[in-house]
C-alpha positions as CSV (number, residue, x, y, z in Angstrom):
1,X,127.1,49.5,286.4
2,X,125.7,51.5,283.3
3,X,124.7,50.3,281.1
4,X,126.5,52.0,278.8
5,X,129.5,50.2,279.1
6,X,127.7,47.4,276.8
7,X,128.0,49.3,273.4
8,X,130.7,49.8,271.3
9,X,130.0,53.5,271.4
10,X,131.1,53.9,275.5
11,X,133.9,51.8,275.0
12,X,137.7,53.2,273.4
13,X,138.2,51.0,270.4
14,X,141.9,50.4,269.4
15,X,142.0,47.8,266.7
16,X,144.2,45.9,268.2
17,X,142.2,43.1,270.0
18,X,141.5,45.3,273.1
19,X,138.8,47.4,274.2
20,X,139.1,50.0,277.1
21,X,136.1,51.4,278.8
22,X,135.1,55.0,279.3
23,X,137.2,55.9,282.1
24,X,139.8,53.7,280.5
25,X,142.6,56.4,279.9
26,X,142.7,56.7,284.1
27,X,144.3,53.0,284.0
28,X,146.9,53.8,281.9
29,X,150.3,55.7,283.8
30,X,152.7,57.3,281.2
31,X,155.0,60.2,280.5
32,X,152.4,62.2,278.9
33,X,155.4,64.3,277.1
34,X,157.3,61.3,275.8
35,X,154.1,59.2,275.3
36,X,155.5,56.5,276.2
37,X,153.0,53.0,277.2
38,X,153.8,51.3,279.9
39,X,151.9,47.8,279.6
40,X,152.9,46.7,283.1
41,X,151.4,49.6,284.8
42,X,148.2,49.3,282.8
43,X,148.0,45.3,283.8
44,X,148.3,46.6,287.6
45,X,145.6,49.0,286.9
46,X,143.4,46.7,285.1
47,X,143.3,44.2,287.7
48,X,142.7,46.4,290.5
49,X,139.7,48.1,288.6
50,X,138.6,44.8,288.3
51,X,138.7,43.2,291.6
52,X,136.9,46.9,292.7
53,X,134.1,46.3,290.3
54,X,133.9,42.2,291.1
55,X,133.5,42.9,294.6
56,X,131.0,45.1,294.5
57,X,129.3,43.1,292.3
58,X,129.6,45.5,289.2
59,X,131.3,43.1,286.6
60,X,128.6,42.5,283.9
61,X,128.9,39.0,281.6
62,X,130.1,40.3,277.8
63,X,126.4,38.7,276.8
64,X,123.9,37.4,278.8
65,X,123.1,34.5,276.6
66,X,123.7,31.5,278.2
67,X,126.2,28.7,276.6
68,X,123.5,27.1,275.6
69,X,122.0,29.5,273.6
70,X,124.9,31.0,272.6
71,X,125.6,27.3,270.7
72,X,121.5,27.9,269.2
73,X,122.5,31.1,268.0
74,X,126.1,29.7,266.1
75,X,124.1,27.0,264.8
76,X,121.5,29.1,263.4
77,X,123.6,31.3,261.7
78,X,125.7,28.3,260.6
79,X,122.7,27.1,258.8
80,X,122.3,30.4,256.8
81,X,125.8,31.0,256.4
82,X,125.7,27.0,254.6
83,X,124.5,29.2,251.5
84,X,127.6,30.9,250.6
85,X,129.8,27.5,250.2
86,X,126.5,25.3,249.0
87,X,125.7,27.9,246.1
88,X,129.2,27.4,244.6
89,X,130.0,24.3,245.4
90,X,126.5,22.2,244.8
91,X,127.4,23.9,241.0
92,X,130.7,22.2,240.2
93,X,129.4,18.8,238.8
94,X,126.9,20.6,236.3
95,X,129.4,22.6,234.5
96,X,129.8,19.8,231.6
97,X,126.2,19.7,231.2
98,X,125.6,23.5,231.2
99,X,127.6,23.6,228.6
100,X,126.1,21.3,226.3
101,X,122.3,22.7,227.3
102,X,123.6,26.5,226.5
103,X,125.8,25.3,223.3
104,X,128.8,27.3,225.2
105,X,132.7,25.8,225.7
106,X,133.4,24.3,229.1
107,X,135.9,27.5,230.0
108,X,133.1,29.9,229.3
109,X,131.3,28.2,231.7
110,X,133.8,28.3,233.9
111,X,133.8,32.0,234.1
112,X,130.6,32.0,236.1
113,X,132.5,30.8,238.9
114,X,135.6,33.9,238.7
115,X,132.2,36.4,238.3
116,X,130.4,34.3,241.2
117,X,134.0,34.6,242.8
118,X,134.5,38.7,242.7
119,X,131.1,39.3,243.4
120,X,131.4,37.1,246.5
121,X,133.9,39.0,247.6
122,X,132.3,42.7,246.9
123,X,129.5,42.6,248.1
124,X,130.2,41.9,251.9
125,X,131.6,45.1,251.7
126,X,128.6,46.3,251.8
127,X,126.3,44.1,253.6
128,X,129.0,43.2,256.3
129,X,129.2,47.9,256.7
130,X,125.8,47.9,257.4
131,X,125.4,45.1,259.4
132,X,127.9,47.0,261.9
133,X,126.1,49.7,261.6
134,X,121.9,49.2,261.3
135,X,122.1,45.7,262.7
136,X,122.7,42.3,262.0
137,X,119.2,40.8,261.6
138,X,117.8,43.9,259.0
139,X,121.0,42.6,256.8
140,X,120.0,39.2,257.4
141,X,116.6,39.4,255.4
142,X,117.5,41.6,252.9
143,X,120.7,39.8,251.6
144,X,118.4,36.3,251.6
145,X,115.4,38.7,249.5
146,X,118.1,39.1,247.1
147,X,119.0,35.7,247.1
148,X,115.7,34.3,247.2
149,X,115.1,37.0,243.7
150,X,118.3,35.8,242.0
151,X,116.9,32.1,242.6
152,X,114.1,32.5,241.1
153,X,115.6,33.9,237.5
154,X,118.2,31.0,237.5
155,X,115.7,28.5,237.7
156,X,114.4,29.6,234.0
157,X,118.3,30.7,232.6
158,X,117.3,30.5,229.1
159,X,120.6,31.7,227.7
160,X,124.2,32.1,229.2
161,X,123.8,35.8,229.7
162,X,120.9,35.4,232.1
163,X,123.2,32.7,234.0
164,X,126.0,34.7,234.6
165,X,124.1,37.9,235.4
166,X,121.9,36.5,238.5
167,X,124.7,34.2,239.4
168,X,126.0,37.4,240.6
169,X,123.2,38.7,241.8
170,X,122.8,34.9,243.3
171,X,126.5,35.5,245.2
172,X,125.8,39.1,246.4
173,X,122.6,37.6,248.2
174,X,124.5,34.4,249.9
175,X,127.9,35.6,250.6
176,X,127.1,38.1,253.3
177,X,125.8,35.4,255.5
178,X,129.6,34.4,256.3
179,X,130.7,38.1,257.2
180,X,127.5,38.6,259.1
181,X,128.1,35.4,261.6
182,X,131.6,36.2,261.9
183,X,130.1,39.5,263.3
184,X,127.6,37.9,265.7
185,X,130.0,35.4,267.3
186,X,132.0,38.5,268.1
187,X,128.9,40.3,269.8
188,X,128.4,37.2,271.7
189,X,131.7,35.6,272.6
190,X,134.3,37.2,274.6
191,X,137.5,36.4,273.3
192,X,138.5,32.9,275.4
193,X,135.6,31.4,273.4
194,X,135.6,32.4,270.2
195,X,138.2,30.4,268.9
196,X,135.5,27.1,269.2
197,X,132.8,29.2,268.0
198,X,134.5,30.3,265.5
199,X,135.5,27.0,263.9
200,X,132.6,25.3,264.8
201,X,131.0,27.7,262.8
202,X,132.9,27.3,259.8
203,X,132.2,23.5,260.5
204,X,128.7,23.8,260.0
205,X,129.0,26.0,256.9
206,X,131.6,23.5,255.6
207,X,128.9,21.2,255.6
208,X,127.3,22.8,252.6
209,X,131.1,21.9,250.6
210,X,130.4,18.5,251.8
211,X,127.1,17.8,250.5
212,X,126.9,20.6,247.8
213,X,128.1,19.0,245.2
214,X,126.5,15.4,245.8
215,X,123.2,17.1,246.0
216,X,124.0,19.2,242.9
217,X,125.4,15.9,241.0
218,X,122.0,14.4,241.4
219,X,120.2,17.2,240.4
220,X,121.6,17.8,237.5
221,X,122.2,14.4,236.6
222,X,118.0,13.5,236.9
223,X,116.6,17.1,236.7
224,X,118.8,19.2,235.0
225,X,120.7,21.9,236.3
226,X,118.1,24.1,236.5
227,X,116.4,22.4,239.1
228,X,119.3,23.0,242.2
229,X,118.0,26.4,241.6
230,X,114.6,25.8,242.2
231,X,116.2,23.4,245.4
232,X,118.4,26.6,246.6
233,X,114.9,29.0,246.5
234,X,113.1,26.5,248.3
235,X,115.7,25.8,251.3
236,X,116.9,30.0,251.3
237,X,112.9,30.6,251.1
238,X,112.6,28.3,254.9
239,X,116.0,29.6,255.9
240,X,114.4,33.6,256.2
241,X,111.5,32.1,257.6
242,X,113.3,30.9,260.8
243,X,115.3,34.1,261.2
244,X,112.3,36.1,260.8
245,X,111.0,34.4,263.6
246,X,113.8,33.2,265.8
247,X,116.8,35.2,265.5
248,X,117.7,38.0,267.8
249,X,119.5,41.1,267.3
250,X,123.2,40.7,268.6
251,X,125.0,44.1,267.3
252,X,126.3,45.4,270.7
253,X,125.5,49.1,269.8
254,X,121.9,48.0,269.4
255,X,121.2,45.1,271.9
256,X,124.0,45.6,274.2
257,X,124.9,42.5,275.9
258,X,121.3,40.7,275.1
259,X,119.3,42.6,277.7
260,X,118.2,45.9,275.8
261,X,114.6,45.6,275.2
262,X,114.4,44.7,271.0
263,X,111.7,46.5,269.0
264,X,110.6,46.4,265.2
265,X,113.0,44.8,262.7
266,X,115.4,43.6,265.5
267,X,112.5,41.9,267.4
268,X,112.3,38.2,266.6
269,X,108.4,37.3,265.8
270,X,108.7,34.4,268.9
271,X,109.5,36.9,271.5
272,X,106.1,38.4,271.0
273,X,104.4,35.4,272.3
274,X,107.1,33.8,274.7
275,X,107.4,35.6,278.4
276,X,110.3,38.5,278.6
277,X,113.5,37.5,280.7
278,X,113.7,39.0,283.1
279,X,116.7,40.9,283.5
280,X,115.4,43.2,279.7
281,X,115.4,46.5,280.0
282,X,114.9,49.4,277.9
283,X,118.0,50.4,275.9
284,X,119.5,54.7,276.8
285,X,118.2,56.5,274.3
286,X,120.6,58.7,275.2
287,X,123.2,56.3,273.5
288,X,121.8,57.4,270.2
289,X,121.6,55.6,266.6
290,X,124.3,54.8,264.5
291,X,124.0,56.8,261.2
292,X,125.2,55.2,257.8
293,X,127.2,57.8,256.2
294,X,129.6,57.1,253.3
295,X,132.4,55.8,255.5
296,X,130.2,53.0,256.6
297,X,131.0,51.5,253.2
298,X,135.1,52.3,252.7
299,X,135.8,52.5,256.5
300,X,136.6,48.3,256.0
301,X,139.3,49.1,253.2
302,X,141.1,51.5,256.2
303,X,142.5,48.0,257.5
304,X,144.7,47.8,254.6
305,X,146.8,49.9,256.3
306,X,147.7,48.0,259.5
307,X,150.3,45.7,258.6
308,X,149.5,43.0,260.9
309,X,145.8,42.7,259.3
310,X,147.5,43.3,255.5
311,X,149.5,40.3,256.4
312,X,147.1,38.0,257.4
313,X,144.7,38.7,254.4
314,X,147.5,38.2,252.0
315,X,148.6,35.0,253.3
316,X,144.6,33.9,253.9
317,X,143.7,35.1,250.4
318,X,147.0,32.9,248.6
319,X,146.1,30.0,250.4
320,X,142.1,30.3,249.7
321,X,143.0,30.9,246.0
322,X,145.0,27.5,245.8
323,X,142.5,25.4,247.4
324,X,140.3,27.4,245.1
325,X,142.0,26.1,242.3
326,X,142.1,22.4,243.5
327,X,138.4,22.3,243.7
328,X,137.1,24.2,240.3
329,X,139.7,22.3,238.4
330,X,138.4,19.1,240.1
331,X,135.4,18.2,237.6
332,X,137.6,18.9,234.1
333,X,140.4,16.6,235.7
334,X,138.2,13.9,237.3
335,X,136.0,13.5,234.6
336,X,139.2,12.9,231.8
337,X,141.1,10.9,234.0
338,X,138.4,8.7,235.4
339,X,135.4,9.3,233.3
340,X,133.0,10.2,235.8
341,X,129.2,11.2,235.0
342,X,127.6,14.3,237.2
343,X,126.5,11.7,239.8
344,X,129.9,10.1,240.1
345,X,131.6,13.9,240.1
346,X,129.4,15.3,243.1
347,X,130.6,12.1,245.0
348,X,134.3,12.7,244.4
349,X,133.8,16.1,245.8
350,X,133.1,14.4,248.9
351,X,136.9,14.0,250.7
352,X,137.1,17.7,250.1
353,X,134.0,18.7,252.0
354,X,134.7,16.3,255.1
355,X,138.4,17.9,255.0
356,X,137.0,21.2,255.5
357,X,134.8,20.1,258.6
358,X,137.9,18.0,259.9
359,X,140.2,20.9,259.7
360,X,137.9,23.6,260.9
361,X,136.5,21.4,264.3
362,X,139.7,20.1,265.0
363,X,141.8,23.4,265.1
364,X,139.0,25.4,266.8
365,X,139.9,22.6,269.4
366,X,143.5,23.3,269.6
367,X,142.8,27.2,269.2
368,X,140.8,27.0,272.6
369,X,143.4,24.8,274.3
370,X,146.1,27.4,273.1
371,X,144.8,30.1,274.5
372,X,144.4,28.6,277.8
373,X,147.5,27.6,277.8
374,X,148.7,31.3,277.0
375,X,146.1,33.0,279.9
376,X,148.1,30.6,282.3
377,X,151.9,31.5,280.8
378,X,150.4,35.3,281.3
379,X,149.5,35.2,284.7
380,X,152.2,33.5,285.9
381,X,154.5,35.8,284.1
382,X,152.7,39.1,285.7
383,X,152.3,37.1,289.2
384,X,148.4,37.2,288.4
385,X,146.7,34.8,291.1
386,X,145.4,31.5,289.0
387,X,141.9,32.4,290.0
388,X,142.1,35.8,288.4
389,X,140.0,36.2,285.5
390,X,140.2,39.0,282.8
391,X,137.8,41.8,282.0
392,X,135.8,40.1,279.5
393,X,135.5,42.5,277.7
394,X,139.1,43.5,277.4
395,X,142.7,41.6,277.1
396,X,145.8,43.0,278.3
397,X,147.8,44.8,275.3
398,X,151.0,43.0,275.9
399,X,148.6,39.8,275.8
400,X,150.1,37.3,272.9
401,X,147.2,36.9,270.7
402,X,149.4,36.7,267.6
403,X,151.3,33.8,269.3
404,X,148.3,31.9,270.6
405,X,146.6,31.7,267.6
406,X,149.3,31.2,265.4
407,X,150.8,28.9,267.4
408,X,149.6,25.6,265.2
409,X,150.1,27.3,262.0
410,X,153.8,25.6,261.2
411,X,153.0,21.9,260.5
412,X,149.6,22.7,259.2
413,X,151.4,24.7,256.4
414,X,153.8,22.2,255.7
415,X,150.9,19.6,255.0
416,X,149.4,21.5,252.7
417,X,151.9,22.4,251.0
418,X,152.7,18.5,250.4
419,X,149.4,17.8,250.0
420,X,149.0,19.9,247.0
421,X,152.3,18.6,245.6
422,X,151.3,15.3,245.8
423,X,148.2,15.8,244.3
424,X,149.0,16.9,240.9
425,X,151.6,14.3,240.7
426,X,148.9,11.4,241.8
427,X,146.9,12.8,238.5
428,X,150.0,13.5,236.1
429,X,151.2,9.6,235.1
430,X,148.6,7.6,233.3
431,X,149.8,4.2,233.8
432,X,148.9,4.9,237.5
433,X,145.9,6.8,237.3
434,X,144.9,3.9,235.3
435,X,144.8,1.2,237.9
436,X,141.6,0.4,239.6
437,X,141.2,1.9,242.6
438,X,143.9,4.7,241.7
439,X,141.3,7.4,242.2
440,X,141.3,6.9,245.8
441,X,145.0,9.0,246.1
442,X,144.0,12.2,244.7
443,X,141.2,12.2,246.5
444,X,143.2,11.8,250.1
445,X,145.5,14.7,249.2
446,X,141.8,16.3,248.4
447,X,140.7,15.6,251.8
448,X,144.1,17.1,253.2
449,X,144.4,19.9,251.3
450,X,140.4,20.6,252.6
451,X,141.4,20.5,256.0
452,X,144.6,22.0,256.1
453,X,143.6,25.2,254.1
454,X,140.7,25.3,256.3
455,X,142.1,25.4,259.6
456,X,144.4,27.9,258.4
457,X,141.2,29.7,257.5
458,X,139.6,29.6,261.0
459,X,143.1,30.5,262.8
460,X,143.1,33.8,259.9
461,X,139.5,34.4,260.8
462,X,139.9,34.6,264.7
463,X,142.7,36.2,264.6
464,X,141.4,39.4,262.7
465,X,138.2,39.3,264.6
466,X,140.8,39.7,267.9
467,X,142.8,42.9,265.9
468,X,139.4,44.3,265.1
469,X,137.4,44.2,267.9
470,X,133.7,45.4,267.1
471,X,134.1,45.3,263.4
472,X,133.3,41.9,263.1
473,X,131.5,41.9,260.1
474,X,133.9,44.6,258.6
475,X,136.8,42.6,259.2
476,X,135.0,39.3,258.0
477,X,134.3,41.4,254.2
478,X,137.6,43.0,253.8
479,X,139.3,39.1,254.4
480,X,136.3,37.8,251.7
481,X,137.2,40.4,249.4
482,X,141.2,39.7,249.5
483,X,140.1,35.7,249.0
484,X,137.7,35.9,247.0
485,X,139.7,38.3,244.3
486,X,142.4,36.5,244.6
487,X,140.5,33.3,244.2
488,X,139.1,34.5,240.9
489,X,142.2,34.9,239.8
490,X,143.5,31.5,240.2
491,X,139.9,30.0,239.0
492,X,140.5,31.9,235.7
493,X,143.9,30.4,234.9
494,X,144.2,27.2,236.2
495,X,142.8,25.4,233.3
496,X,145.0,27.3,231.0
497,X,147.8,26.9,233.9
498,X,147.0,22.4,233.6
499,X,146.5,22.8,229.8
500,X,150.5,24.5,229.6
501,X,152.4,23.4,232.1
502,X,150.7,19.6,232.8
503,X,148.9,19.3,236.5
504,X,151.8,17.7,237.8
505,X,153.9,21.4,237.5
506,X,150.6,23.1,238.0
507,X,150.1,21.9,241.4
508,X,154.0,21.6,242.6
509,X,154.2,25.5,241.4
510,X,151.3,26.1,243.6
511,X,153.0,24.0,246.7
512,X,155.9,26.1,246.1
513,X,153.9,29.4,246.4
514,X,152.5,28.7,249.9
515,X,156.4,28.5,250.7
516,X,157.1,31.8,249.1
517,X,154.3,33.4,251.4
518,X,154.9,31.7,254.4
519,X,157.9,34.2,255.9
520,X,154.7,36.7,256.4
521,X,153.2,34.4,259.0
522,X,156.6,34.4,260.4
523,X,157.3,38.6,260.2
524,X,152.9,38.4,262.1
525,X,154.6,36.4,264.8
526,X,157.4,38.5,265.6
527,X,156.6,41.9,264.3
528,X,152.8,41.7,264.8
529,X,152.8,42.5,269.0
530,X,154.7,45.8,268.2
531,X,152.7,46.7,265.1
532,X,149.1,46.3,267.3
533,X,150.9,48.1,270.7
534,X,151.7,51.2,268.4
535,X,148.4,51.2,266.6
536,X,146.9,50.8,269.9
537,X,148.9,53.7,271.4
538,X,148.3,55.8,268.0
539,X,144.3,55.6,268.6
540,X,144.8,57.1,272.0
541,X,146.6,60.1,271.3
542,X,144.7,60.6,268.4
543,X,141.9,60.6,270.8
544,X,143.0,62.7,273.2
545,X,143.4,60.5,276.0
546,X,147.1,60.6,276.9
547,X,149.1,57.5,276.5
C-alpha cells in the first residue's frame, strides 16, 4: 500500500468523524443527479474494500506505535499539558496575600484570573493552527519558551501591572499544551481507543487541579507568592528538556503513521543515539509541505458553523464556566466561613482536584465500554460477521458516534446539577456552617461537582475530536476558546453575583442554568446524525466527487 494513504493530505476529510481514502468516492453508489447518499451501499463497499486489502495483506495499523508506547506518549504529554490547570489553580490560595503585598482589593486581584482566563482561551487558536499545520513538537517548545519567559518576570512582579501582564503572557505559553495533546492522541489513536486516551489524559492533567493549589498554599504561605513562580520555571524549564529529547513528531501529514523517517526539529535528540526501527522509511516528498497561510489561523472559527459542533461547545463552555465559578469563588468563601490560612485553603482545594481525576478516569472507562457495545449493535444490525473489524482509519457514516458517546451524559448532568445546588445551600446558613466538622459537606458537593463537570468535559472533548477528524488541535482551541470566554465571564461576576444575591441563590441559579442548556444535548442526540450525514455529503460535492 502507499504510503500515501497515511496523511491527511491523500485522505477526503468530511468533518464528520469519517475519513475516506483517495479512491474513496468509487465506494460510494448514488444517483449522481439527485445526490442522494446511500449509507448502506457505502457499508457494503467499505467492507468488501477492506477484506480485498486485508487479504492481500495491504491494511496498514493507523500508527505503528505499539500500546505501550502509545500510553508513554499520553503520559508525556499529560505531564506537559499539567501546566495549563497547575498555573491557575496552584494560584487560588495566594490571592488574599497578593493583595496585601501589592496594596490592591481582593476583586482586583481577582481579575488576573478573567485576563489569565481569555487569554487561555485565545491563544490556542493559534498555537493549536500551527500545530496542525508545522507540527506538533516545533509548537511544543516554543509555547514552553514563552512560558518559561513569562516565569521568569512573575518571579520579580514588583507591582500589579507587571502581574497581570505576564500572567497573560504566562497563559498564552501553558494553555496550548491541552489543545496540542488532544491533537496527538488523535494522530495516534484510531477512534475505538480514544475515548480511554482521551480521559486518561485529562486524568493526568487533572492532577495538576489536585495538587496545584496545596503546592501553591505552601508556597505562599512560607515563601511568598512569588516563589511558585520561580517553582513553575523550574519544573516548565525540565518539562522542555524531556520533549526536546524524547518526544516524537505525531502530526499525520508529517510522520504519517510513525514510520516516516523524522529530521530536524521533528527529530527527538534520543533517536540520534538509539538504533532506527526498522520498518522507517523516508517520507514522499512528493506529498509536499503544508504552508501556513492566513486561514491556518481563522480556519478553527469555520466550526462555528456546523451545528452539531456549535452545540457541543455551548453546552461544554456553560458547564466549564460554572465549575469555574465554584472553584475561583472557593478561597473568598472558605476563608470567611471557616477562616482558613493559605495552607489550610490549598488543602480544601483538594476534593475538587481528586473529582476531576475520578470523573475523567471513570467515564473514559464507560466511554470505551460504550462504544464496544455500539460496534457490536452495528454489526449485527448490517449483518457484519463478529470478527469484522473496521477500516481504522475510517467509521461508517451512519455509525452512532453522537449516541455512543453521549450515551452517559443523562445522570451525569443531573448530579451536577444537584451538586451545585447543594453546595451553596451547605455554605448559606451559619448556624450549620458553624458546627465542627461542617466544612466537610461543601467540600463533597466540591468533589462532585469536580467529577461530574469533568466527565462531561472528556465525553465533549471526544466527541469533537470524532466530528473533526484531523483537526485535533483546531477543534481542541475553538472548545478552549468557547470555555474559557465564557469562564471569564462567570469568574468576573460571581463575587458580585454571592455579594447580591447570597451563595445559596448564586449557586441554585447556576444549578438551574445547566437545566436550561441541557435540551441541546438532547437536539445533539437526535438531530446530530443528520446534521454530520449532510455536512459529510456537502464536502463531497463540493469536492467534486459525486455523492
Amino acid at each position: 500500500m502507499s504510503r500515501h494513504s497515511n496523511t491527511l493530505e491523500d485522505r477526503g476529510e468530511f468533518g464528520d468523524g469519517v475519513h475516506i481514502s483517495g479512491r474513496g468516492h468509487q465506494t460510494f453508489i448514488a444517483n449522481q443527479s439527485e445526490h442522494q447518499f446511500r449509507p448502506e451501499s457505502y457499508n457494503q463497499s467499505v467492507m468488501s474494500e477492506f477484506e480485498s486489502k486485508e487479504e492481500a495483506g495491504e491494511e496498514e495499523a493507523y500508527h505503528v506505535f505499539t500500546q505501550r508506547q502509545k500510553w508513554k506518549v499520553v503520559l508525556m504529554i499529560g505531564l506537559a499539558g499539567l501546566f495549563s490547570g497547575l498555573s491557575s489553580n496552584i494560584y487560588f490560595p495566594s490571592l488574599d496575600v497578593i493583595s496585601k503585598d501589592l496594596n490592591v482589593s481582593f476583586k482586583t486581584v481577582s481579575l488576573t484570573i478573567t485576563s489569565y482566563l481569555v487569554v487561555q482561551g485565545i491563544s490556542p487558536m493559534f498555537w493549536g493552527s500551527l500545530s496542525d499545520t508545522v507540527g506538533r513538537r516545533p509548537i511544543y517548545i516554543y509555547s514552553f519558551l514563552v512560558y518559561i519567559a513569562a516565569n521568569i518576570a512573575l518571579s520579580f512582579s514588583p507591582n500589579f501591572a507587571v502581574l497581570v501582564v505576564f500572567r497573560g503572557l504566562q497563559a498564552a505559553g501553558s494553555a496550548s499544551t491541552v489543545s496540542i495533546g488532544n491533537g496527538v492522541i488523535q494522530d495516534i489513536t484510531p477512534p475505538a481507543e480514544r475515548g480511554g486516551f482521551m480521559s486518561f489524559y485529562q486524568a493526568i492533567r487533572n492532577f495538576s487541579i489536585a495538587v496545584g493549589p496545596v503546592a501553591g498554599g505552601i508556597l505562599a504561605h512560607v515563601f511568598g507568592f512569588r516563589s511558585i513562580f520561580i517553582f513553575l520555571l523550574i519544573l516548565s524549564s525540565v518539562t522542555v528538556l524531556a520533549i526536546i529529547t524524547f518526544f516524537p513528531e505525531t502530526l499525520r501529514s508529517i510522520a504519517g503513521n510513525g514510520s516516516f523517517r523524522l529530521t530536524g526539529i521533528h527529530q527527538p535528540l534520543i533517536s540520534k543515539i538509539t538504533k532506527e526501527a526498522p520498518y522507517m522509511t523516508d517520507r514522499d516528498e512528493g506529498l509536499g509541505t503544508p504552508k501556513v497561510t492566513l486561514r491556518t489561523f481563522y480556519e478553527p472559527l469555520l466550526l462555528f458553523k456546523e451545528k452539531d459542533i456549535l452545540l457541543s461547545l455551548v453546552f461544554g463552555g456553560t458547564i466549564y464556566a460554572i465549575w469555574s465559578m465554584v472553584t475561583s469563588s472557593t478561597t473568598t468563601l472558605f476563608k470567611d466561613a471557616f477562616h482558613l490560612n493559605e495552607l489550610l485553603l490549598g488543602l480544601a482545594f483538594l476534593p475538587n482536584g481528586l473529582g476531576t481525576i475520578v470523573g475523567s478516569t471513570i467515564v473514559g472507562i464507560l466511554m470505551n465500554k460504550s462504544y464496544a457495545k455500539a460496534e457490536k449493535e452495528y454489526k449485527e444490525r448490517h449483518n457484519l460477521p463478529a470478527d469484522y473489524r473496521f477500516p481504522k482509519k475510517d467509521l461508517p457514516s451512519d455509525f452512532p458516534i453522537e449516541h455512543t458517546r453521549l450515551r452517559h451524559t443523562k445522570w451525569i448532568i443531573v448530579i451536577f446539577m444537584l451538586a451545585t445546588i447543594g453546595y451553596g445551600f451547605s455554605l448559606a446558613v451559619p448556624s450549620l456552617v458553624a458546627r465542627p466538622g461542617w466544612i466537610a459537606i461543601p467540600l463533597m458537593f466540591q468533589f462532585f461537582i469536580a467529577a461530574s463537570s469533568n466527565a462531561i468535559f472528556s465525553i465533549n472533548q471526544t466527541l469533537l475530536a470524532d466530528l473533526c477528524p484531523g483537526k485535533g488541535a483546531s477543534s481542541t482551541a475553538i472548545n478552549n476558546l468557547v470555555r474559557c470566554l465564557m469562564g471569564s465571564i462567570g469568574v468576573a461576576f460571581i463575587e458580585e453575583m454571592i455579594d447580591d444575591i447570597g451563595v445559596s441563590s448564586t449557586f441554585l441559579g447556576l444549578g438551574l442554568v445547566t437545566a436550561v442548556v441541557a435540551p441541546l444535548l438532547i437536539a445533539q442526540w437526535y438531530l446530530g446524525p443528520a446534521w454530520r450525514k449532510h455536512r459529510m455529503e456537502k464536502r463531497m460535492v463540493d469536492h467534486g466527487e459525486g455523492v
